[in-house]
C-alpha positions, 0 to 999 in steps of 0.5 A: 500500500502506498502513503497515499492509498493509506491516506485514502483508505483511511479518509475514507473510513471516517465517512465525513462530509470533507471528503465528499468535496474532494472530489471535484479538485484537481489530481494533486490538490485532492491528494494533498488534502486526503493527506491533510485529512488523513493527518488530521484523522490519526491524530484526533483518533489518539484522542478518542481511542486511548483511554491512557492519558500518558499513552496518549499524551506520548503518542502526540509527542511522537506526532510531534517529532513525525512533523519535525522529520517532515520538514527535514525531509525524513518521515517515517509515517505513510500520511507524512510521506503523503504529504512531504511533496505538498509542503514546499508546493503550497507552502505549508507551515510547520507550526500549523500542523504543530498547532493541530497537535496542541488542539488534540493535546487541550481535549486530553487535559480538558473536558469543560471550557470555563467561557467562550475565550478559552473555547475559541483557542481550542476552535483555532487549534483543530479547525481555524488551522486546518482552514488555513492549511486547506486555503494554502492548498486550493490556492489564493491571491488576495491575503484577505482569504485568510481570515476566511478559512480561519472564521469558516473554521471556527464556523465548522468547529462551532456546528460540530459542537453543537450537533454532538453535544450530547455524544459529548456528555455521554462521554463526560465532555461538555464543550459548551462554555460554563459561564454561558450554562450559567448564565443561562440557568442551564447546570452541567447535569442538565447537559450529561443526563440530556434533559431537553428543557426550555432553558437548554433549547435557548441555550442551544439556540444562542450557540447556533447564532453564533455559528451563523454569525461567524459563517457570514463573517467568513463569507463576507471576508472571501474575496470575489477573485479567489472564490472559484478557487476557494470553492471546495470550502463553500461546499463544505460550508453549504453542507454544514450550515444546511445542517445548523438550520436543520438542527434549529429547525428539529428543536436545537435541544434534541441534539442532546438525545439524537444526531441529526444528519443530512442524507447522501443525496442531499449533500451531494446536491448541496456540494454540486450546487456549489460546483455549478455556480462558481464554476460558471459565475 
């Protein structure tokens, strides 16, 4: 098996909605971000399968070391092979990656955020940072597209949190950030034993503003000229905020007791509307 058949192969297994994107880039832009994907996975896997603090905590060290083999052209793994080719090609930072890792560190060492502050930084680290990864991979001319991917990340972090909050609590983990839970008369044990309240629901439906809010930040900030190249990140973007609505729409607090989710079908007509109007505006 090759590095990027092992990168495949193993987006493949996450089944997630990224991957669906990747399918109307170019040859060498998809294989680097199945590498990118792939890296993300293995790392983020260490997370949620170790039950060993220690064991986990020595197994990102290694990761953290495999980057620096990447950049000295010596990797050992097959997704840091994978990707050695693409880091010159579309400049790719070392502290980026190195950041990554530091947001799968946080989830090890923590399972409340205190306020929204300290949330946002671990949002940066596993999804603003992959935004900006990914913006350097598709490609742009006008800086301001950074700060795009970096806000359509926290976007993207923000309606994951919301649409698992309650796998979280049954896993002991709440993402939510406790001043807003209390400000908002909401305990911690009504998140961990899932009672789908009036309070918890308006809570929810706060949490939801939010994402919105920064999901038209992001795509205010997109430049006209890099849009078409930028457009993988609108159709994930399409999927992912038809999803937010369809969770407001449900009941915003019956994410405690169910996963919502979008069909097949659905998502892809949502990415090939993307694919249609900035391929031809």
């Amino acid at each position: 098996m090759t590095p990027q058949q092992y990168c495949q192969q193993k987006a493949a297994q996450s089944g997630s909605s990224f991957t669906l994107s990747f399918i109307f880039l170019p040859k060498t832009q998809r294989h680097a971000m199945v590498a990118l994907y792939a890296f993300c996975r293995e790392v983020d896997d260490i997370v949620d399968e170790c039950t060993d603090f220690n064991v986990a905590q020595t197994k990102l060290n290694w990761w953290k070391t495999e980057i620096a083999n990447l950049y000295a052209n010596t990797p050992q793994h097959p997704v840091t092979k994978a990707l050695q080719p693409f880091i010159a090609q579309f400049n790719l930072a070392q502290e980026h990656f190195l950041e990554i890792i530091d947001g799968m560190e946080m989830d090890l060492k923590f399972n409340r955020y205190e306020d929204f502050k300290q949330l946002q930084l671990y949002c940066y680290r596993v999804a603003s940072v992959v935004g900006l990864l990914s913006a350097q991979i598709f490609g742009f001319k006008n800086r301001q597209t950074l700060k795009y991917a970096h806000d359509l990340g926290m976007a993207f972090q923000l309606t994951n949190i919301i649409r698992d909050v309650g796998e979280d609590a049954r896993r002991g983990r709440i993402y939510l950030p406790l001043d807003e839970l209390k400000k908002a008369n909401v305990s911690e044990e009504d998140i961990l034993n899932s009672r789908e309240t009036a309070r918890v629901k308006e809570l929810m439906e706060y949490q939801i503003e939010r994402a919105e809010t920064y999901y038209d930040k992001a795509l205010r900030e997109l430049p006209t000229e890099d849009a078409k190249q930028q457009r993988t990140g609108l159709m994930m973007a399409a999927i992912y905020r038809t999803l937010l609505r369809e969770i407001l729409q449900d009941g915003a607090q019956k994410v405690l007791n169910a996963r919502i989710s979008l069909g097949g079908f659905r998502k892809l007509s949502l990415v090939y509307a993307v694919w249609l109007k900035q391929t031809w505006s």
